[in-house]
TIRO-2110 file (N, C-alpha, C; in Angstrom, 1 decimal):
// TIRO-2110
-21.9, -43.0, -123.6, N, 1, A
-22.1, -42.4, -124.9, CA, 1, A
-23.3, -41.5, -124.9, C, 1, A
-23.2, -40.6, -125.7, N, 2, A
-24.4, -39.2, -125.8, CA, 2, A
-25.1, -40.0, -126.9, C, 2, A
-26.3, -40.1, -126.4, N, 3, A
-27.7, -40.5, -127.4, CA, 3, A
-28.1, -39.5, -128.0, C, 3, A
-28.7, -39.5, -128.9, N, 4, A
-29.1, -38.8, -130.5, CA, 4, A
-30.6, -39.0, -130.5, C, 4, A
-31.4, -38.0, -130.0, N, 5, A
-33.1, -38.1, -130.3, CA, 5, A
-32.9, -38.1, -131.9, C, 5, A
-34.4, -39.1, -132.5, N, 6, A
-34.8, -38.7, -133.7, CA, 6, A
-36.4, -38.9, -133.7, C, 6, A
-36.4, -38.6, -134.7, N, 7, A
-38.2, -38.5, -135.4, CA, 7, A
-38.3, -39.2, -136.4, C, 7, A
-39.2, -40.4, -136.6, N, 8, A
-39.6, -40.7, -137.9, CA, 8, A
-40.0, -39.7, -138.7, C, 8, A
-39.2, -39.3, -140.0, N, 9, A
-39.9, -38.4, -140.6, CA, 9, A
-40.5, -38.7, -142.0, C, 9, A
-40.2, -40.2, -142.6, N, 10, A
-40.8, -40.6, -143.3, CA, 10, A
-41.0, -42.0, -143.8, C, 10, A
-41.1, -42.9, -144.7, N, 11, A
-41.8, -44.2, -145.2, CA, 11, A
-42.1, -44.2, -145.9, C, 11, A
-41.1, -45.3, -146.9, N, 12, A
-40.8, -45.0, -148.5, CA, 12, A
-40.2, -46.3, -149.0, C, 12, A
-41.1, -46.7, -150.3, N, 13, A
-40.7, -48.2, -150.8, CA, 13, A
-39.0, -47.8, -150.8, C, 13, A
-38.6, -48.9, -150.4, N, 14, A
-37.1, -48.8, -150.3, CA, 14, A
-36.5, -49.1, -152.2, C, 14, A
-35.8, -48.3, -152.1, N, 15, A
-34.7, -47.6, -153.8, CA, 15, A
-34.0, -48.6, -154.0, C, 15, A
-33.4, -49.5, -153.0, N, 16, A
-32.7, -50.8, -153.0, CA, 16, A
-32.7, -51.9, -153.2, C, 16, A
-34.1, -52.2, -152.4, N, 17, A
-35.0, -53.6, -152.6, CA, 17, A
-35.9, -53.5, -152.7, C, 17, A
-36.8, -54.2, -153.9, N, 18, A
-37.9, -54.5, -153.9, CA, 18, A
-38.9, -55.4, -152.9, C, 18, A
-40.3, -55.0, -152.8, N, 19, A
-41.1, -55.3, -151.6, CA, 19, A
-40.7, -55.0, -150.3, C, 19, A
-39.9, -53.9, -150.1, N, 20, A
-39.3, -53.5, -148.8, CA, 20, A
-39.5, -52.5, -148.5, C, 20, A
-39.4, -51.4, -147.6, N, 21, A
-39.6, -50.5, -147.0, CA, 21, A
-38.1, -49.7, -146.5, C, 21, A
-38.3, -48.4, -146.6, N, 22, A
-37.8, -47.6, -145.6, CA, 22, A
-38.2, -47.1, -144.8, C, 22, A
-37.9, -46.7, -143.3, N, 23, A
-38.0, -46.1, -142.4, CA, 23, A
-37.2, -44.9, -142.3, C, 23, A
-37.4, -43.7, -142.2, N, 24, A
-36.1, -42.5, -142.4, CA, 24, A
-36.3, -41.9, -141.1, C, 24, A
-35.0, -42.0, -140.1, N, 25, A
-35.2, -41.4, -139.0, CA, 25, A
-34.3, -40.1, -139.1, C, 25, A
-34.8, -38.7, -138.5, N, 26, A
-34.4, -37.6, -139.0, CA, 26, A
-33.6, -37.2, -137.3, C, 26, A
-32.9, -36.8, -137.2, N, 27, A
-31.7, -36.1, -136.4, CA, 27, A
-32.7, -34.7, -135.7, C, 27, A
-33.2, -35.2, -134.6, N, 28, A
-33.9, -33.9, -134.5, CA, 28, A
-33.8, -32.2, -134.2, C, 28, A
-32.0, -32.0, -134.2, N, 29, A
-31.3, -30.5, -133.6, CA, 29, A
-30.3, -30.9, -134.8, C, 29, A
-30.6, -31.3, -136.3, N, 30, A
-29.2, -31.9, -137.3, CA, 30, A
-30.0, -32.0, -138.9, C, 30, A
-29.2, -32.2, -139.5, N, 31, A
-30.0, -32.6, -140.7, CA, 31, A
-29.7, -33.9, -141.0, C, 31, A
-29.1, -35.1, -140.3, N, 32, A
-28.6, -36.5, -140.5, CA, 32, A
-29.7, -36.9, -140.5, C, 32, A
-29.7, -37.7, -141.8, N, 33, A
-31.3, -38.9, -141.7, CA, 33, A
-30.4, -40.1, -141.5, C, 33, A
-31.4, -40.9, -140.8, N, 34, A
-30.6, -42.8, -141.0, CA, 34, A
-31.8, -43.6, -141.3, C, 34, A
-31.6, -43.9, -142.6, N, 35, A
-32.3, -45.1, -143.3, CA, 35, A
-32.6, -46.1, -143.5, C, 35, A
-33.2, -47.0, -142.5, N, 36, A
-33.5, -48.1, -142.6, CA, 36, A
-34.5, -49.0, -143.1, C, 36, A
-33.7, -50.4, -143.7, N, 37, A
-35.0, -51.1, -144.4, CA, 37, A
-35.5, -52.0, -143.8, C, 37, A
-36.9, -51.7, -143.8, N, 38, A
-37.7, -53.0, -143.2, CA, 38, A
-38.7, -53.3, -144.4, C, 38, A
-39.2, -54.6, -143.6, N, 39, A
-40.4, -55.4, -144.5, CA, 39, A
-41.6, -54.4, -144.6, C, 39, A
-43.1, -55.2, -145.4, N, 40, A
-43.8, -54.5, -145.6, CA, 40, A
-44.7, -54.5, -144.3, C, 40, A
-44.6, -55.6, -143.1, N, 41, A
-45.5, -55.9, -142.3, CA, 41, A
-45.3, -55.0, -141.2, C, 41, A
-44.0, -54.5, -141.3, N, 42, A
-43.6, -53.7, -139.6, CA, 42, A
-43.8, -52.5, -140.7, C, 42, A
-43.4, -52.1, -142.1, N, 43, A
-44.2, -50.5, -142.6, CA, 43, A
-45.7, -50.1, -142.1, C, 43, A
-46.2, -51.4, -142.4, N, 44, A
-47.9, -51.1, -142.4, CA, 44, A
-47.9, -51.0, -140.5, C, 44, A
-47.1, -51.4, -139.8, N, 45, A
-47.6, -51.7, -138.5, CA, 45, A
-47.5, -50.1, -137.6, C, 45, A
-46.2, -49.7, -138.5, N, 46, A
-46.0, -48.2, -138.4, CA, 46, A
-46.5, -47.1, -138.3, C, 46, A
-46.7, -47.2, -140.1, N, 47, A
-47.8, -46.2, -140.5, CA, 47, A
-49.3, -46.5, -139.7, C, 47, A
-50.2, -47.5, -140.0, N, 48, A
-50.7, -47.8, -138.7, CA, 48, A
-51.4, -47.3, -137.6, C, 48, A
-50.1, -47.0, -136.8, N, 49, A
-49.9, -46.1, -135.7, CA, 49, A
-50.1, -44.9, -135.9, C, 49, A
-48.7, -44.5, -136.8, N, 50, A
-48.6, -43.0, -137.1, CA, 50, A
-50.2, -42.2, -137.4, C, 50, A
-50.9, -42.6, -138.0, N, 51, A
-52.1, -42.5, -139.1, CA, 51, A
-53.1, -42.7, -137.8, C, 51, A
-53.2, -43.3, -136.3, N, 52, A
-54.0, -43.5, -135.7, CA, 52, A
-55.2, -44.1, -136.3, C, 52, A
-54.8, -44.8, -136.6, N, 53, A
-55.6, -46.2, -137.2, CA, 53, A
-56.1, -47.2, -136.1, C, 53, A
-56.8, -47.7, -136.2, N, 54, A
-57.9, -48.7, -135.5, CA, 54, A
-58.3, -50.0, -135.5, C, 54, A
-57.6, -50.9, -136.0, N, 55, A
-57.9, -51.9, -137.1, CA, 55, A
-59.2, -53.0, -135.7, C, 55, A
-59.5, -53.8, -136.6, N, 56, A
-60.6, -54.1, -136.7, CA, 56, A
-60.5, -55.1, -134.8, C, 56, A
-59.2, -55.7, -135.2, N, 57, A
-58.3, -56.4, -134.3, CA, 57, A
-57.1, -56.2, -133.8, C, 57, A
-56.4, -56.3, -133.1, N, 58, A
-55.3, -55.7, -132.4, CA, 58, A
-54.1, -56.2, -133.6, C, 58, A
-53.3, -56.3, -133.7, N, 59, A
-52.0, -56.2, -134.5, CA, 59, A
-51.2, -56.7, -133.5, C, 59, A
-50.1, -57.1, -133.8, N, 60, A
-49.3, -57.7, -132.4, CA, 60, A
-48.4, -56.5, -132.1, C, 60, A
-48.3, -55.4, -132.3, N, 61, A
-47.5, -54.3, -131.6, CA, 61, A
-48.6, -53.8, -131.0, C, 61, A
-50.1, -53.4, -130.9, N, 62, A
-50.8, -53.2, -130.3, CA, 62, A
-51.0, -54.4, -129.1, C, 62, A
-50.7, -55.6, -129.7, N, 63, A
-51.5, -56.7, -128.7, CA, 63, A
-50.1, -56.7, -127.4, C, 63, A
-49.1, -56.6, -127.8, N, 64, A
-48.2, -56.0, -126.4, CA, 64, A
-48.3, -55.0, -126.1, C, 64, A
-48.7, -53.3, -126.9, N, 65, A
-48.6, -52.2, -126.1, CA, 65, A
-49.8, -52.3, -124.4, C, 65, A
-50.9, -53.4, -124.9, N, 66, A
-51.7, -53.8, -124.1, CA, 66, A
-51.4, -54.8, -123.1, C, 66, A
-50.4, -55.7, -123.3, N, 67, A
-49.8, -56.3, -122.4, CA, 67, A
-49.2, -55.6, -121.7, C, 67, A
-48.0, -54.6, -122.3, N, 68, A
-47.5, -53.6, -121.1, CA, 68, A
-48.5, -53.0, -120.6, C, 68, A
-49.4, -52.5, -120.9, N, 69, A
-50.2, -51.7, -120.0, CA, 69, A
-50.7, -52.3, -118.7, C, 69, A
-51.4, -53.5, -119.3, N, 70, A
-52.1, -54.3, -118.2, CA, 70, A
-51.1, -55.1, -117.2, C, 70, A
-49.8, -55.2, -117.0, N, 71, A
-48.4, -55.8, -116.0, CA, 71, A
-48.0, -54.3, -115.8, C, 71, A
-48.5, -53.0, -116.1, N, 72, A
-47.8, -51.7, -115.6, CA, 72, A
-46.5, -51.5, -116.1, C, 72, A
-46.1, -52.2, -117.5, N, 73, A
-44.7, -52.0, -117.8, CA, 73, A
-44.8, -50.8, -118.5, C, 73, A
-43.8, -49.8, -118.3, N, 74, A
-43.9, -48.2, -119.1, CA, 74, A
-42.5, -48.5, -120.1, C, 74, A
-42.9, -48.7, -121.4, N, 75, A
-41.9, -48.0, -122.2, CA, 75, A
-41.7, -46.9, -122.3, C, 75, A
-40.3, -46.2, -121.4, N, 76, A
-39.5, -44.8, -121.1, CA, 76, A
-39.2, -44.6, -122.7, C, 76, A
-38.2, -45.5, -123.5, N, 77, A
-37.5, -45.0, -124.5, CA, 77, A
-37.4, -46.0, -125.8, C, 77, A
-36.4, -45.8, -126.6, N, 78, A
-36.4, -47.0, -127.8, CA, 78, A
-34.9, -46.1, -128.1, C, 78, A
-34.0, -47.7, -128.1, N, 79, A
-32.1, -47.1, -128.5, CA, 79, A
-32.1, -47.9, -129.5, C, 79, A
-31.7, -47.5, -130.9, N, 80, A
-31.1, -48.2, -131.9, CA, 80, A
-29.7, -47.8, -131.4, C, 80, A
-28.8, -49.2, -131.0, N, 81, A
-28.0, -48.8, -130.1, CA, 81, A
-26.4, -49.8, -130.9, C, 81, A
-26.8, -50.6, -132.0, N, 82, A
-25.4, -51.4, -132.9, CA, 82, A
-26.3, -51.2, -134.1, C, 82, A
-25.0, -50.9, -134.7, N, 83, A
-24.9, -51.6, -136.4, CA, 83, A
-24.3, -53.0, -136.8, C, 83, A
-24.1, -54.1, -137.3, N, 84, A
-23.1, -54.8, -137.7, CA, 84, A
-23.4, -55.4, -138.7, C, 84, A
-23.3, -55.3, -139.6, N, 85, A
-23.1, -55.5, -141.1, CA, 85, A
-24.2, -55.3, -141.9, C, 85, A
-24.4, -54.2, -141.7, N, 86, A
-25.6, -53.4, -142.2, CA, 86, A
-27.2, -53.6, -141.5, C, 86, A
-27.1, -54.5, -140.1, N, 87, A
-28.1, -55.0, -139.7, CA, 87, A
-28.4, -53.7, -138.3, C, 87, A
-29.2, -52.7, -138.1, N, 88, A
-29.6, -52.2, -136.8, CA, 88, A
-30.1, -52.9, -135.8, C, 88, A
-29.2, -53.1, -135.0, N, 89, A
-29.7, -53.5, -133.3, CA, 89, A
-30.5, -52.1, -132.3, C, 89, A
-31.7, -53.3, -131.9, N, 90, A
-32.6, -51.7, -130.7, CA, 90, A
-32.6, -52.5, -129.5, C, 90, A
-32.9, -51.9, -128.9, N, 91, A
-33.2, -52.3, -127.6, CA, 91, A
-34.8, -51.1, -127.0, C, 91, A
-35.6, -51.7, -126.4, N, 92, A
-36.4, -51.2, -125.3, CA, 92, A
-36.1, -51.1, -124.0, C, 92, A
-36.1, -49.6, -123.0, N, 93, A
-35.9, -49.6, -122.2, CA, 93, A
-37.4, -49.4, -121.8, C, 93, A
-37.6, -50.2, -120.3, N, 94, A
-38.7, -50.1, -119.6, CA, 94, A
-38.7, -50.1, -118.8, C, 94, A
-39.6, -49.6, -117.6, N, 95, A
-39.8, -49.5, -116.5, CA, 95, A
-40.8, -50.6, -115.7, C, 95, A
-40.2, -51.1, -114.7, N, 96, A
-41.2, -52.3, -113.8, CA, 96, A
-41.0, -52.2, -112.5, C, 96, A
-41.6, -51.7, -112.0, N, 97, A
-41.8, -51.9, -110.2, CA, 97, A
-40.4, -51.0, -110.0, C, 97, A
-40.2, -49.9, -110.8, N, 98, A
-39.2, -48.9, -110.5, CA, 98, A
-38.0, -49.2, -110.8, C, 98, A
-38.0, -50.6, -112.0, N, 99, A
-36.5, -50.8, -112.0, CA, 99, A
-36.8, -50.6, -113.8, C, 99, A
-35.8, -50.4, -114.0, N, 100, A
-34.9, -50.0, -115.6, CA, 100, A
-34.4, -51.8, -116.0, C, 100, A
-35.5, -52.0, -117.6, N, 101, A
-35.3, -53.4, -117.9, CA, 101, A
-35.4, -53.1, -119.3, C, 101, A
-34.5, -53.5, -119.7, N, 102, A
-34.0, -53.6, -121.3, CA, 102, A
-34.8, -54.9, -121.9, C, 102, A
-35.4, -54.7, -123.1, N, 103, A
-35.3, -55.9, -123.8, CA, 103, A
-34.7, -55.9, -125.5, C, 103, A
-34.5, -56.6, -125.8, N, 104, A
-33.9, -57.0, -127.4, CA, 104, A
-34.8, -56.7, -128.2, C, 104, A
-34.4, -56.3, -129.6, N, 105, A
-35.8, -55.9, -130.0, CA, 105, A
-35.4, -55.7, -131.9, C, 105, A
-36.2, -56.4, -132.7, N, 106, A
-35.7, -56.2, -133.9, CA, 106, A
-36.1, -53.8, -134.0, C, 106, A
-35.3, -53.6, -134.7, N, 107, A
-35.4, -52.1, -135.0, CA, 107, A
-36.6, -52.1, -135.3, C, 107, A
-37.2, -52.6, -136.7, N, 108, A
-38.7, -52.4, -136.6, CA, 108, A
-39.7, -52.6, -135.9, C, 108, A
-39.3, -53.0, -135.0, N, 109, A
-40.5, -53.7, -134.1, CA, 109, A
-40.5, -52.4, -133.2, C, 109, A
-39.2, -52.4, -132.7, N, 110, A
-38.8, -51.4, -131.5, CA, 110, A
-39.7, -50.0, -132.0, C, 110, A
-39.7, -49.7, -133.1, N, 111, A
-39.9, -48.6, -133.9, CA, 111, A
-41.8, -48.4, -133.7, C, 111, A
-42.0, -49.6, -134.1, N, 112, A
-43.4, -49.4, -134.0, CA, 112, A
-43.9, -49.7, -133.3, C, 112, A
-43.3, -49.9, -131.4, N, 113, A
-44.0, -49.7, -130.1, CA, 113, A
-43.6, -48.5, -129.7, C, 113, A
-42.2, -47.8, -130.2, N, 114, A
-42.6, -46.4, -130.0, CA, 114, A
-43.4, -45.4, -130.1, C, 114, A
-43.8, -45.6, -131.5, N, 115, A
-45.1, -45.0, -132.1, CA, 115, A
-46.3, -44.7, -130.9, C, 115, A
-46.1, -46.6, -130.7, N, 116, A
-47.6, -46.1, -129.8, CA, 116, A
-47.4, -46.2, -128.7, C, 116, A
-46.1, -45.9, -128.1, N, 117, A
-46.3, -45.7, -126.8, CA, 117, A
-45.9, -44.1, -126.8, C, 117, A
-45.9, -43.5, -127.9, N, 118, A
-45.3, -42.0, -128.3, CA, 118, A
-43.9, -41.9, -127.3, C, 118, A
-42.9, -42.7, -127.6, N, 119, A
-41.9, -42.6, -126.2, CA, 119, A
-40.8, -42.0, -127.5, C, 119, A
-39.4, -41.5, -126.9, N, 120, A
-38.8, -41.5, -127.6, CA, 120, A
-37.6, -42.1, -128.1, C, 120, A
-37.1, -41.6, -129.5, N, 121, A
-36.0, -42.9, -130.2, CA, 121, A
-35.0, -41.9, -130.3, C, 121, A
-34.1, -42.7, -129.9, N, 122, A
-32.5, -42.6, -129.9, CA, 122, A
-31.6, -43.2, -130.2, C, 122, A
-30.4, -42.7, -130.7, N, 123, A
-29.3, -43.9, -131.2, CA, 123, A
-27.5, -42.8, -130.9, C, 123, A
-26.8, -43.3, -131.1, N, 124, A
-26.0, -42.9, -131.0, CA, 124, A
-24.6, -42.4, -132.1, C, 124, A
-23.6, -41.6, -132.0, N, 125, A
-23.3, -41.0, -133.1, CA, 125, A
-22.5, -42.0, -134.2, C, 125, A
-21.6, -43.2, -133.5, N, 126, A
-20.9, -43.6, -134.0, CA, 126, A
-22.0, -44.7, -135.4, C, 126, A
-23.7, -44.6, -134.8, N, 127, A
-24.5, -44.8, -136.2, CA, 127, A
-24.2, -43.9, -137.2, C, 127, A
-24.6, -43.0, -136.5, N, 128, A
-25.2, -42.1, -137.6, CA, 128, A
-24.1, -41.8, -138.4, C, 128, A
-22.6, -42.0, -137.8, N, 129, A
-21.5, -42.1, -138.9, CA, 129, A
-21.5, -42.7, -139.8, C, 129, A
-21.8, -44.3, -139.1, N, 130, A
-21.9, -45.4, -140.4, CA, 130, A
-23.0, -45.4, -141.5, C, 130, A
-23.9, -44.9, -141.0, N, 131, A
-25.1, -45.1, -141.9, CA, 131, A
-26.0, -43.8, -142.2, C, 131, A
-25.9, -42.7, -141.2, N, 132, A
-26.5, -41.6, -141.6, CA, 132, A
-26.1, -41.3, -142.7, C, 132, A
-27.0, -40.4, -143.5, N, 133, A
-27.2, -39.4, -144.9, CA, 133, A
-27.2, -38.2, -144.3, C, 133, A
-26.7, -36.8, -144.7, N, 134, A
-26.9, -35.5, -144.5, CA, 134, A
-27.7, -35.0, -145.4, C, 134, A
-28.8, -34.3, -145.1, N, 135, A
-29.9, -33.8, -146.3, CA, 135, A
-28.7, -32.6, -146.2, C, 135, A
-28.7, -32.3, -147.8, N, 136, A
-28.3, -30.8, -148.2, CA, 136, A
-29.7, -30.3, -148.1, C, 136, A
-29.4, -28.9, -147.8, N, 137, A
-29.7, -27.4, -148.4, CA, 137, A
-31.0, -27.8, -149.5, C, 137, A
-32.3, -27.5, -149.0, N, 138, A
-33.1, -27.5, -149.9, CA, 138, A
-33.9, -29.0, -149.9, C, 138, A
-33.3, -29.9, -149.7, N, 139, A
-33.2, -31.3, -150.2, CA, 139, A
-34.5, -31.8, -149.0, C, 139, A
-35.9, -32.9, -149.8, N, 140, A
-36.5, -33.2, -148.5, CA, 140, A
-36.8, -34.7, -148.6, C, 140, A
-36.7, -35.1, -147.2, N, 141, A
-36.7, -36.5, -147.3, CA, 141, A
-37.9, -37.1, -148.2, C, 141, A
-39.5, -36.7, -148.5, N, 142, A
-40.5, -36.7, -149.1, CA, 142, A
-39.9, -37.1, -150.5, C, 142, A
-38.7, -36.7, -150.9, N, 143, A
-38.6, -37.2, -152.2, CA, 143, A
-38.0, -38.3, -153.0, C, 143, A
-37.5, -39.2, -151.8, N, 144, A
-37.6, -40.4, -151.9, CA, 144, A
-38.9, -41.2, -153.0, C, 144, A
-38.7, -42.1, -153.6, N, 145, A
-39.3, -42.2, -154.8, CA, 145, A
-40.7, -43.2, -153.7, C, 145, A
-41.7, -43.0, -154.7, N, 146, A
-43.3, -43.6, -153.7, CA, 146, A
-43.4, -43.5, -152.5, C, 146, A
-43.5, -42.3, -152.0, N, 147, A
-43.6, -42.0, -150.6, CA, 147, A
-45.0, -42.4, -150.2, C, 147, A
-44.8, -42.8, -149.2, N, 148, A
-46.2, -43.6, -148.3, CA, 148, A
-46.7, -42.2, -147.5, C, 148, A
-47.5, -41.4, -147.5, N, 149, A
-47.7, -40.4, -146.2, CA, 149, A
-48.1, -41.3, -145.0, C, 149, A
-47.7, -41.1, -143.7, N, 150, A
-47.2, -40.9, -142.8, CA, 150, A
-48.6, -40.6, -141.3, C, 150, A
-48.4, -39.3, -141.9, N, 151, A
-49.2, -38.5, -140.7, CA, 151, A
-50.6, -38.5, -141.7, C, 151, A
-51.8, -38.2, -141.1, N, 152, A
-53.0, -37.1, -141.5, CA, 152, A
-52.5, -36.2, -142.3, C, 152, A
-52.4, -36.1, -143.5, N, 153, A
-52.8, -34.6, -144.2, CA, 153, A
-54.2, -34.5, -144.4, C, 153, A
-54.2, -33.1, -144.7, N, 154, A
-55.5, -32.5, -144.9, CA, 154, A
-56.0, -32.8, -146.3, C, 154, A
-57.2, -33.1, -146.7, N, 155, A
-58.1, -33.2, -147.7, CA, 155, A
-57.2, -33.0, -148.9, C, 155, A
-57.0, -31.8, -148.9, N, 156, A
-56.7, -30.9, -149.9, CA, 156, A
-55.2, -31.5, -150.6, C, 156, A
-54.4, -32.1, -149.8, N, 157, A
-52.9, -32.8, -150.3, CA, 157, A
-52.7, -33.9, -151.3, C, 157, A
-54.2, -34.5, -151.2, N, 158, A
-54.1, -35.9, -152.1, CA, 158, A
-54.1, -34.9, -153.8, C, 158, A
-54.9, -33.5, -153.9, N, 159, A
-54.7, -33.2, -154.9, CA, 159, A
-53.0, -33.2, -154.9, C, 159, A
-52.2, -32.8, -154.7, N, 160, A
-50.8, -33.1, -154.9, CA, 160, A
-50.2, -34.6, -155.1, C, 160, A
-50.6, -35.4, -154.9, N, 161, A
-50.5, -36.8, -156.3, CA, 161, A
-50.8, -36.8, -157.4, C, 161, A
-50.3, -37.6, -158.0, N, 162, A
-50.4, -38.3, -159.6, CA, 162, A
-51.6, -39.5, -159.7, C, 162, A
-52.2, -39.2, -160.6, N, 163, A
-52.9, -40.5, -160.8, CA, 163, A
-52.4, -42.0, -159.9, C, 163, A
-51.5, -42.3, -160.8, N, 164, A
-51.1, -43.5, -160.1, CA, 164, A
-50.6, -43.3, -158.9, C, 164, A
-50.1, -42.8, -158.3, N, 165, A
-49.7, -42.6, -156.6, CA, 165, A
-50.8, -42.7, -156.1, C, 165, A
-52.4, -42.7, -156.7, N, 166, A
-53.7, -42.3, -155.7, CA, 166, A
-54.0, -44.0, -155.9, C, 166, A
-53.7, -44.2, -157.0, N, 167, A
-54.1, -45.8, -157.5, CA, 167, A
-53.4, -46.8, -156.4, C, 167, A
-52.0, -46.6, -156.0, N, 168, A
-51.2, -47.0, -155.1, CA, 168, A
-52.0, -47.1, -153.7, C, 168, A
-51.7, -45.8, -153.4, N, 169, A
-52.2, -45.3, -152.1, CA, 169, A
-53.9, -46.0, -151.5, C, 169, A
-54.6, -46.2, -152.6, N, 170, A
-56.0, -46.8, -152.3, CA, 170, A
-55.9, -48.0, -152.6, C, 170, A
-55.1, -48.8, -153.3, N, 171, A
-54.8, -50.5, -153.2, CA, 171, A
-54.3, -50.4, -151.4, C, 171, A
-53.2, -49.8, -150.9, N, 172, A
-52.7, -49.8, -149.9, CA, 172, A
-53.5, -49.6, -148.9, C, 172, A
-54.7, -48.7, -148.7, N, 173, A
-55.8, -48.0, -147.5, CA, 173, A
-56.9, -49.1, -147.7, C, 173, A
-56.9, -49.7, -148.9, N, 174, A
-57.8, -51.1, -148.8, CA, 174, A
-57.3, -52.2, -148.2, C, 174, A
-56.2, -52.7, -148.7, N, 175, A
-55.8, -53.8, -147.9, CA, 175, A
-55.5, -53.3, -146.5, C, 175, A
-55.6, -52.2, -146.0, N, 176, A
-55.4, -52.3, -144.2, CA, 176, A
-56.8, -52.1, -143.9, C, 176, A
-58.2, -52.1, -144.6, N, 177, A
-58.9, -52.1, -144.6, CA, 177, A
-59.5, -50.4, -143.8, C, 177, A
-59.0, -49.5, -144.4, N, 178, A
-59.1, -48.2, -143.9, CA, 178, A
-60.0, -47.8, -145.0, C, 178, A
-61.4, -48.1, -144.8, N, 179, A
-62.5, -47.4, -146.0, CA, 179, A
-62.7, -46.0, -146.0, C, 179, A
-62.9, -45.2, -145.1, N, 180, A
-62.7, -43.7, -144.8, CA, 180, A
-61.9, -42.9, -145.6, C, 180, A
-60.4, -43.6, -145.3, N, 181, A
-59.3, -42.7, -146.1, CA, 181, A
-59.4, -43.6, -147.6, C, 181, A
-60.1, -44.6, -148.6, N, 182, A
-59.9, -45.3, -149.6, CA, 182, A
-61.0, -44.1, -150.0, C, 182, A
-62.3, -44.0, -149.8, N, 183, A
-63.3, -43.3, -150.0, CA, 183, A
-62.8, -41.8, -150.4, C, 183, A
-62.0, -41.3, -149.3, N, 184, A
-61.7, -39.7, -150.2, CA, 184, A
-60.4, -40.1, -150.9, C, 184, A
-59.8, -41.2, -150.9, N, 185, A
-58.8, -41.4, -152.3, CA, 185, A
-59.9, -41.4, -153.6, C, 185, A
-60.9, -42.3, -153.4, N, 186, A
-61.6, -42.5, -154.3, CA, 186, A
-62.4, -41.3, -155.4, C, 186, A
-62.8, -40.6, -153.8, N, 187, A
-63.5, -39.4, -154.4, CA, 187, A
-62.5, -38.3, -155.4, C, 187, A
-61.3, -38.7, -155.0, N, 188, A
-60.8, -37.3, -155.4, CA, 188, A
-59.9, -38.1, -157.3, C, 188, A
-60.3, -39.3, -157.1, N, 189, A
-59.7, -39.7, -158.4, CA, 189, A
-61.0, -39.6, -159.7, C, 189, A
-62.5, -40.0, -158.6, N, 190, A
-63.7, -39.8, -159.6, CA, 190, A
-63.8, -37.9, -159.8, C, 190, A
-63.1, -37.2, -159.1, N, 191, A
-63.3, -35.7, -159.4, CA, 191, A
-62.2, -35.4, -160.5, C, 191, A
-60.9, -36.1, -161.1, N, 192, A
-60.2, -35.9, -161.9, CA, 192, A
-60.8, -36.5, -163.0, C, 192, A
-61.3, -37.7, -163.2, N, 193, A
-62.0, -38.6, -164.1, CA, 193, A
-63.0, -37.2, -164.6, C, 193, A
-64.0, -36.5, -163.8, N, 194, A
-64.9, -35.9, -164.5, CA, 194, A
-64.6, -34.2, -165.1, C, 194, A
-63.2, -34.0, -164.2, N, 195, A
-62.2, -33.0, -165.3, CA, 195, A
-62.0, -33.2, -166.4, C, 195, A
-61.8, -34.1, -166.6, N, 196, A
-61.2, -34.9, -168.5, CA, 196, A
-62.2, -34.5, -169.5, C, 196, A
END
């Protein structure tokens, strides 16, 4: 079967369930997103990553990316490779002493060793049948309702929030204990406060 590169292209309280997450993986030569829900612990483990975060102590997808490192195991790739009843099956493929070794792998988990091993994610079409979305014309995944950013933006984007989205966003950069990015949340809510 022909595998399907994607990209996380976003991370967004899931529309369906409460305290859950989405993960949106984008079709990278397509406009098919596939949407999956996970918990809050593999979101934060993600973003995380994505965000090049540091935390104080290892995380357990860091505390294996370091295990692989130190046994020389190379994560080549990451297959979200079944669906079955709404549940995504992944798999890790790795490299050891030159041989090709699969392991089992919940999707979120799989998701957020990709991250940091920046390897790439693939799945196959007969998913993206069952569960992919096609963004229309115009349409961006960002607008998923309380979007978590993702990557680094620049300074300047938190002005593009709402009050409460900044209120959100810095409950959230405090509990992962990211004071840097809480601090210019902060700053930029005390500079609307002295607009008023």
């Amino acid at each position: 079967m022909k595998k399907i590169e994607l990209d996380i292209v976003a991370l967004s309280h899931s529309i369906t369930q409460s305290h859950n997450y989405a993960v949106v993986l984008g079709e990278q030569d397509g406009r098919r997103r596939l949407p999956i829900v996970i918990g809050g612990f593999e979101a934060q483990a993600i973003a995380v990553a994505m965000e090049r975060m540091t935390p104080s102590r290892p995380l357990t997808h860091d505390l294996m990316r370091n295990a692989f490192e130190t046994f020389s195991i190379d994560l080549k790739e990451v297959v979200i490779n079944d669906l079955q009843d709404g549940i995504f099956y992944a798999r890790l493929l790795c490299v050891l002493n030159g041989d090709i070794v699969e392991i089992d792998s919940r999707t979120s988990d799989a998701l957020a060793m990709a991250v940091r091993f920046e390897c790439p994610i693939y799945t196959y079409e007969f998913i993206l049948d069952a569960a992919g979305v096609i963004l229309e014309e115009g349409e961006e995944t960002e607008s998923e309702t309380s979007p978590i950013p993702i990557k680094e933006k620049k300074e300047s984007s938190l002005k593009n929030y709402s009050l409460p989205d900044l209120e959100e966003m810095l409950s959230e950069v405090i509990g992962r204990e990211d004071y840097e990015k809480a601090a210019r949340i902060r700053d930029e809510m005390n500079r609307r406060e002295q607009e008023m």
